[in-house]
Each structure stands twice: as structure tokens, then as C-alpha cells.
C-alpha positions in Angstrom: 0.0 0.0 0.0 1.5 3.4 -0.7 0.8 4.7 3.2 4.0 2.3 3.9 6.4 3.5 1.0 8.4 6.1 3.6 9.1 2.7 5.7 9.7 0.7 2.9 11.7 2.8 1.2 14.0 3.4 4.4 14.1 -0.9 4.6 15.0 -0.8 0.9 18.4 1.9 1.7 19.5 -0.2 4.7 18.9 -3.6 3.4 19.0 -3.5 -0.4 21.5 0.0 -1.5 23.8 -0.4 1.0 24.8 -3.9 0.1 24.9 -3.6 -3.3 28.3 -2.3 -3.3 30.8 -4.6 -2.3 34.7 -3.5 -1.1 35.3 -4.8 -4.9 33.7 -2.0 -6.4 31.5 -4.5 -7.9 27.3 -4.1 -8.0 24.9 -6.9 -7.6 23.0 -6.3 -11.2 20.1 -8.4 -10.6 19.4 -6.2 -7.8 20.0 -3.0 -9.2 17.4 -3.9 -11.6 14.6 -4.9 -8.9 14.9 -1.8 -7.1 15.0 0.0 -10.4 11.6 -1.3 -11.2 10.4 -0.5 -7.5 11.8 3.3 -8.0 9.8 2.8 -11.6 7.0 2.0 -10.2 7.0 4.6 -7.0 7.5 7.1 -9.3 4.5 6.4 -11.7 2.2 6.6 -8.4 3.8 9.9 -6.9 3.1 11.6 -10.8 -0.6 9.7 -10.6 -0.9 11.5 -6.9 0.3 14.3 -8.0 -2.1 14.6 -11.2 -5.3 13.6 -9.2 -7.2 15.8 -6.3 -5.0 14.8 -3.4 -7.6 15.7 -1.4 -9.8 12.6 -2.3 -10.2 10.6 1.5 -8.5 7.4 -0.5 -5.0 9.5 -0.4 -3.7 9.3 3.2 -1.0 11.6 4.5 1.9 9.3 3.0 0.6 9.3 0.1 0.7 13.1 0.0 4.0 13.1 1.3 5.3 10.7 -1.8 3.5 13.5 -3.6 5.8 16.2 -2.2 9.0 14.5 -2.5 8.0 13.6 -6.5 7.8 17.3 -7.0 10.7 18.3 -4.9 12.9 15.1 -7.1 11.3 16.0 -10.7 12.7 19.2 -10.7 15.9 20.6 -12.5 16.5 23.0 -9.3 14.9 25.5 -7.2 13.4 27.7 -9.7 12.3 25.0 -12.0 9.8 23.3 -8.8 6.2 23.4 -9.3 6.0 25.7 -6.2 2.3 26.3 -6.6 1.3 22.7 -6.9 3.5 22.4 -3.4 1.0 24.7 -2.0 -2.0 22.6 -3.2 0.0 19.5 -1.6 0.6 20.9 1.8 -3.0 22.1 1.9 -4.3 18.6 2.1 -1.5 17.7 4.0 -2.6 20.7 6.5 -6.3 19.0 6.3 -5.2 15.7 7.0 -2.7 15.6 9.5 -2.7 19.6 10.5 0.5 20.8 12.6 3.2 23.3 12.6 5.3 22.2 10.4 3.6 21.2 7.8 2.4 24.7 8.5 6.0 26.2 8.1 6.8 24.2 5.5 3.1 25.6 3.3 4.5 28.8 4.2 8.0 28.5 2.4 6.7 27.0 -0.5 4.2 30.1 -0.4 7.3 32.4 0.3 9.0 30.4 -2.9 6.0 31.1 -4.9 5.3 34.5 -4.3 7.9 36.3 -2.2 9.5 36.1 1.1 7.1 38.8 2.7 4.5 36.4 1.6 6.2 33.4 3.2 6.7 35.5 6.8 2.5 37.0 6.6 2.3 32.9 6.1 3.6 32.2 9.3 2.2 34.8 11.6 -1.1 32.7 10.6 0.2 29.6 12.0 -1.6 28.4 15.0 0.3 26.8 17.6 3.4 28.6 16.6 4.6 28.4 19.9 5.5 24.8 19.6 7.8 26.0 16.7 10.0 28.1 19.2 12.0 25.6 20.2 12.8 24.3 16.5 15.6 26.0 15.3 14.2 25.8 11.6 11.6 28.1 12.1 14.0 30.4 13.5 16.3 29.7 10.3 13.2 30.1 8.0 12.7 33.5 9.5 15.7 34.4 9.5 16.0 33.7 5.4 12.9 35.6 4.5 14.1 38.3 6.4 17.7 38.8 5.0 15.3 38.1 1.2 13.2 41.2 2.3 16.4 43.3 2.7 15.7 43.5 6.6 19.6 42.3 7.8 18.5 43.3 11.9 15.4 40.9 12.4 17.6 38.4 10.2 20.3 38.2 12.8 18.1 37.5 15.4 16.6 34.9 14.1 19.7 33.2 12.8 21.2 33.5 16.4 18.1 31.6 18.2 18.6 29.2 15.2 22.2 28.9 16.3 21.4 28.3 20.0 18.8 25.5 19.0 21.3 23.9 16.7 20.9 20.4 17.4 24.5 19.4 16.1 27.4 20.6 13.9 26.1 20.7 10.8 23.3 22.9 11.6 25.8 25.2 13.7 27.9 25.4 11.1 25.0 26.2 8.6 23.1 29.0 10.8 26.4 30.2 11.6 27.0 30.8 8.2 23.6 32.2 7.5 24.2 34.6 10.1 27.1 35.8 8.4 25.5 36.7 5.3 22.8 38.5 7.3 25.5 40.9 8.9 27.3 41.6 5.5 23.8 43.0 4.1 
């Protein structure tokens, strides 16, 4: 059923990718070509998700999900992402399984769509924003439409209560250089 593709497809990396290559160099072909027709097939349901009204009750929030990462994988880069049909995906996501960060996330791909002032009018609309407070993402998100919008002083802030959530070293290392392009303007 397509509800368990985010499990299956974590089973499919630990037990099936990751053994594949062996310390020869050499890949197990008749594997490579089952998951290729698994991927085959996963794709051809994300686009038929996708295409339909995800907001039919026979599309559970998985599904929707498989939906978002087709659009996110099908696209050339940032500008070339279907940013509007993102929208349409995180509204029945938001109807389904409502919460903050599905919220946050609607509200970047509103900011992607149609501007960062947009994307921070978005949030100010999210209910239970206070349970975003403490995840530094929504700090970070913040933080990027604000340095977009020109506004280098709100930026800051938010990038340094991103920082202080950081969570580990990457995501120091990436607020803390967020940060820095805030306070060159």
C-alpha cells in the first residue's frame, strides 16, 4: 500500500542500496534492476498523486508526502519546482494531519512562490506557533525571509536563536554561516 512507502523505502536503503556495493567495487545487477523497477514503479504513483485531487479521503497523508518529494525530485532545481502545486500538496496535507510544520513548511513554499514577505505574513497565521519556538528551523526560515526582504537586523536575530537550537554541527555550522550573510547585508 502506498501509506508504507516512507518505511519501505527506508528498509529498501539499509537492506538492499547499501549492500549492493561490495569492497570490490562490484554491484549486484540483478538487484540493481529490482529496485529499479520499484523506484519505476513509485514514481509512476507519486506523478498519478500528484495529477489527481490529493484531497480525495483514499490519499492518506503518506501518500501526500510521496507527492511532495516527486515534485521536490522531478525538478531541475529551485526555480524549476512546481512551487504552486507544493502549496495545493501541503493544503491537504494541513487537512489531514494539521501541525506546525507542515504549516512552516506551506508557508515556504508560499514564500518560494510569491515572495519572502508572503512566506513571513504565512507564518504569523500559524496556529500553535509556539511549539515552533524551540525548533531551530523556524527560527532559520525566519531568518532567510528576512535577509530576502532586505531586513539584515530581524535576520540576525533569528539566525542566532537558530544557532542556539542547533541540534548538532552541521546545523551550527550552517546557521552560523547564515548569520554571516545576514550581517554583511
Amino acid at each position: 500500500m502506498l501509506a508504507q512507502y516512507s518505511v519501505l523505502f527506508t528498509q529498501i536503503l539499509d537492506d538492499i542500496l547499501l549492500p549492493l556495493i561490495h569492497p570490490t567495487g562490484q554491484h549486484d545487477h540483478n538487484k540493481l534492476k529490482g529496485i529499479e523497477g520499484f523506484l519505476h514503479r513509485l514514481v509512476i504513483v507519486s506523478f498519478k498523486i500528484q495529477r489527481s485531487h490529493v484531497t480525495d479521503s483514499n490519499f492518506g497523508p503518506y501518500d501526500i508526502e510521496a507527492a511532495i518529494a516527486s515534485v521536490h525530485a522531478t525538478a531541475r532545481g529551485i526555480d524549476d519546482t512546481d512551487w504552486g502545486k507544493l502549496v495545493l500538496l501541503y493544503d491537504s496535507l494541513l487537512t489531514i494531519r494539521p501541525s506546525p510544520i507542515v504549516a512552516l513548511n506551506r508557508a515556504i513554499a508560499i514564500a518560494q512562490r510569491d515572495g519572502p514577505a508572503r512566506g513571513i505574513e504565512e507564518i504569523r497565521t500559524i496556529s500553535d506557533v509556539d511549539r515552533l519556538a524551540s525548533y531551530p528551523f523556524y527560527w532559520a526560515t525566519l531568518g532567510e525571509f528576512e535577509l530576502r526582504c532586505k531586513r539584515c537586523e530581524p535576520a540576525q536575530s533569528h539566525f542566532r536563536s537558530a544557532l542556539t537550537l542547533a541540534r548538532n554541527e552541521v546545523e551550527r555550522h550552517f546557521f552560523t554561516q547564515r548569520l554571516h550573510a545576514s550581517e554583511e547585508g
